[in-house]
N, C-alpha and C positions, 0 to 999 in steps of 0.2 A: 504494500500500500504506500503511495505517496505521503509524504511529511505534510505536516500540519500549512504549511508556508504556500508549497504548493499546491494546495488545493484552496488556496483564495480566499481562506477566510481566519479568523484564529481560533477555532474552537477545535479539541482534540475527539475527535472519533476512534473510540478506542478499538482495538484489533480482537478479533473473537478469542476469549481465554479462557483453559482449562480450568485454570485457578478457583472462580467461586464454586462449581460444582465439586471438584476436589475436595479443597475446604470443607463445606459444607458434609460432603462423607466424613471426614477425616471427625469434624465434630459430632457430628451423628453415634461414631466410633464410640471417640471419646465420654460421651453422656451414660451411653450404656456400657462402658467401660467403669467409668465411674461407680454405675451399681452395683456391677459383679464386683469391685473390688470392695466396695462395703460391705456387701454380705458375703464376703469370703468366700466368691465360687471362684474367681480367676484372677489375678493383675494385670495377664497378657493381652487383654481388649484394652484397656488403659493406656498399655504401654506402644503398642500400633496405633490406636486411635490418638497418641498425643504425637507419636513418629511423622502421623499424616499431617498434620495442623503446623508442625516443625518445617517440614517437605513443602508445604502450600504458601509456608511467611518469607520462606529464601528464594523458592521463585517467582511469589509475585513479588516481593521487594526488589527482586534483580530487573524484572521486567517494568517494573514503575520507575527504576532508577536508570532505565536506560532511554525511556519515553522521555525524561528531563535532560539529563545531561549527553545524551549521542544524537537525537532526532528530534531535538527541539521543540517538542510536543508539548510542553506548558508552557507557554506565553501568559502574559499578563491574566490576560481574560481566561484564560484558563487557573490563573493558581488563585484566583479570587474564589472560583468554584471549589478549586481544594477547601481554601480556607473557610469559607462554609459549614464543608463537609465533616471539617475538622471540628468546628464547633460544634453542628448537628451531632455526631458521634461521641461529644464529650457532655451534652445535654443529654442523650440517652443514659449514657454512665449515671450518671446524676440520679434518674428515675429508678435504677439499680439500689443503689444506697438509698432514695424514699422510702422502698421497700422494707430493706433491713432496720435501719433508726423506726419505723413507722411501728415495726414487730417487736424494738424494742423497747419503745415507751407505752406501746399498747400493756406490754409485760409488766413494767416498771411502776407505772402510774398505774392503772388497775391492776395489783400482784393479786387481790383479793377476787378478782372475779368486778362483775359489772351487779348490780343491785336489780334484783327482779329475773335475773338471769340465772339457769343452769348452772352456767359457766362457772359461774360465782364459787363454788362449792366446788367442783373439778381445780380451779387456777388455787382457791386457799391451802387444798390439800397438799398443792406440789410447793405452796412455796412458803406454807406457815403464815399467810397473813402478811408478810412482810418483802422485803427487797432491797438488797439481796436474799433470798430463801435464806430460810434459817441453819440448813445444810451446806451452806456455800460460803469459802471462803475466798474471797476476792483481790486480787493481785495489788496492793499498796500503790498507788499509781503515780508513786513520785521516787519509785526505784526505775524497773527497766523500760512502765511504757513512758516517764520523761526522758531518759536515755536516748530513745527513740524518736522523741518530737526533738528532742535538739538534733539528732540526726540529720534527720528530715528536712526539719527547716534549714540545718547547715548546709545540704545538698541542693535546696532550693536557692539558695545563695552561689553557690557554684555554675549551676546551670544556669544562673542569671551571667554572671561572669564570663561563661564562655560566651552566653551572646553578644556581649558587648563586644568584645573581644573580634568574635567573627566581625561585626555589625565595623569595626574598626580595621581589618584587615588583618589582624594578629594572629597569624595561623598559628602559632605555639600557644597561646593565652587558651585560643580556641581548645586543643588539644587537652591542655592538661588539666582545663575547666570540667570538661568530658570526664577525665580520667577518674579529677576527682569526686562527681559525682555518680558514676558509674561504681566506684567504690564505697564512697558513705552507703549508696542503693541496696548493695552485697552486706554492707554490713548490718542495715536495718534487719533485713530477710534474717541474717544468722542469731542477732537477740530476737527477731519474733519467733523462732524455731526455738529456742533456749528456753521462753518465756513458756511457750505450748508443752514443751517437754514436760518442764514444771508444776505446771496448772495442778490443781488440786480439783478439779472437776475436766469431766470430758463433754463432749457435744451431745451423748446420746444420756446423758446423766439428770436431764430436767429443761423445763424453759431459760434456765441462767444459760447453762452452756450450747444450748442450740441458739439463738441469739448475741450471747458472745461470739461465739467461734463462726457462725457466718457473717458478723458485720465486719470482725477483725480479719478474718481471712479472705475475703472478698476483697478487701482491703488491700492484704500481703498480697496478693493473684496480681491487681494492675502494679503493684510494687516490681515484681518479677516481670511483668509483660512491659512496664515505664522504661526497667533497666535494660532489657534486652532493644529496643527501641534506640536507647543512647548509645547502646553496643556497636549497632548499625552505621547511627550518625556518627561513631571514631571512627570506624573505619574509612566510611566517606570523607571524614576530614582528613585523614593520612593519605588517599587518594588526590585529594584536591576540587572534588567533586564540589563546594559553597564556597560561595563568593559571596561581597558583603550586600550583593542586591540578589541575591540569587539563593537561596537557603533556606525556601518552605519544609524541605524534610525537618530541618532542625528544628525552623518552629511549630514545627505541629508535634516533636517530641518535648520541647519545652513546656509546650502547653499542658500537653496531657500530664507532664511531669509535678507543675504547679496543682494542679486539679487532684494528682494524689495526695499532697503536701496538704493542702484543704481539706480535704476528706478528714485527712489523720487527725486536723486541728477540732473535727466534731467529735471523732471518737475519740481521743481523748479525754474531753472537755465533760463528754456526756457518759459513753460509757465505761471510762475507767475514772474517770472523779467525780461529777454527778450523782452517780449510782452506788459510791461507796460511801458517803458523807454520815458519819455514826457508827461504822461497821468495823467491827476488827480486820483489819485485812493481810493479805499472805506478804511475806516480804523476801 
């Protein structure tokens, strides 16, 4: 197919690709992989269903990075459309976490059940009337998850720096902007893994920890998916691939980057200090 240029006008008509059908298996996989590995029938749909989604992000990232920088296919008017697409995708995110905070102040704020309701009497039973349940003891939330918000927001400060940086022409600033936040990122993940280790309640243990452990791990998931993303954009910088007018990849992983930075500023706030306020808590 002809380039963007020569066909007269500037919008990118993109070439027919494997990739979303791929994908889309590859996740399909991985969901019911997911099952079987919680109920302990298999790992290996897990582990091919995640191989696939790995296999779908390397080649379409290679084929989206070659539509920009070898065949000129995003032009102005074309990466406004990214940029859109990029916000649109991180406003869904958004409605992800409505979700989970939504599951866990419905828990929090009525731990008792709702009055006139059923429920009432099911939700007192599991959680003693009170919140934290009375069986639960809850992570001190000014040992590892502030640990972690300075992290985070240390990283968030990093990834600001490389942009200037690019935005300035500084390929080395760029670089070891990246480097460094690519690492704080790694090192989040390794205290949230330490922290889970630890837990003194598990996810299948009552409404404390199915609600913890899906707001916080949903959490850790774009954490890993953020890092891996910055992964990308080093390498592209050691290529040479952004220039200071030229480097929608990086900002649509800085974006995404600050958006988990925010995330973690609610869960923190709410469900590791909030929800602990009078409570003995784990340290």
């Amino acid at each position: 197919m002809a380039d963007t240029h020569a066909r007269g006008h500037s919008y990118h008509l993109v070439d027919p690709s494997p990739w979303p059908a791929v994908g889309a298996v590859g996740a399909l996989v991985t969901a019911f992989g997911l099952v079987f590995y919680m109920h302990d029938v298999t790992p290996w749909l897990l582990v091919i269903g995640s191989a696939i989604l790995v296999y779908t992000m390397i080649g379409w990232w290679r084929d989206v990075i070659d539509e920009g920088e070898h065949r000129g296919d995003h032009t102005p008017v074309v990466q406004i459309g990214l940029r859109y697409g990029m916000v649109l995708f991180i406003a869904s995110e958004v409605m992800f976490f409505v979700a989970w905070f939504w599951a866990f102040f419905d828990a929090s704020i009525y731990h008792g059940g709702v009055e006139n309701s059923m429920e009432m009497i099911g939700r007192a039973e599991h959680t003693g009337g009170q919140w934290p349940p009375v069986d639960v003891t809850p992570f001190d939330p000014w040992t590892l998850p502030f640990l972690n918000t300075i992290i985070l927001l240390t990283s968030g400060t990093t990834v600001t720096w490389a942009h200037h940086a690019l935005k300035a022409g500084d390929r080395r600033g760029l670089i070891l902007g990246l480097w460094l936040t690519i690492l704080l990122g790694a090192t989040f993940t390794g205290v949230q893994a330490y922290e889970y280790v630890h837990a003194t309640f598990t996810m299948d243990g009552g409404i404390y920890g199915s609600t913890f452990f899906m707001a916080t791990g949903f959490h850790g998931v774009h954490v890993l998916i953020g890092t891996c993303f910055l992964a990308v954009c080093l390498g592209r910088a050691y290529k040479g691939h952004f220039t200071p007018d030229h480097h929608f990849g990086f900002e649509a992983a800085a974006w995404y980057w600050h958006f988990v930075d925010v995330v973690w500023l609610f869960l923190f706030t709410f469900v590791y200090w909030w929800a602990t306020w009078g409570t003995t808590t784990f340290h």
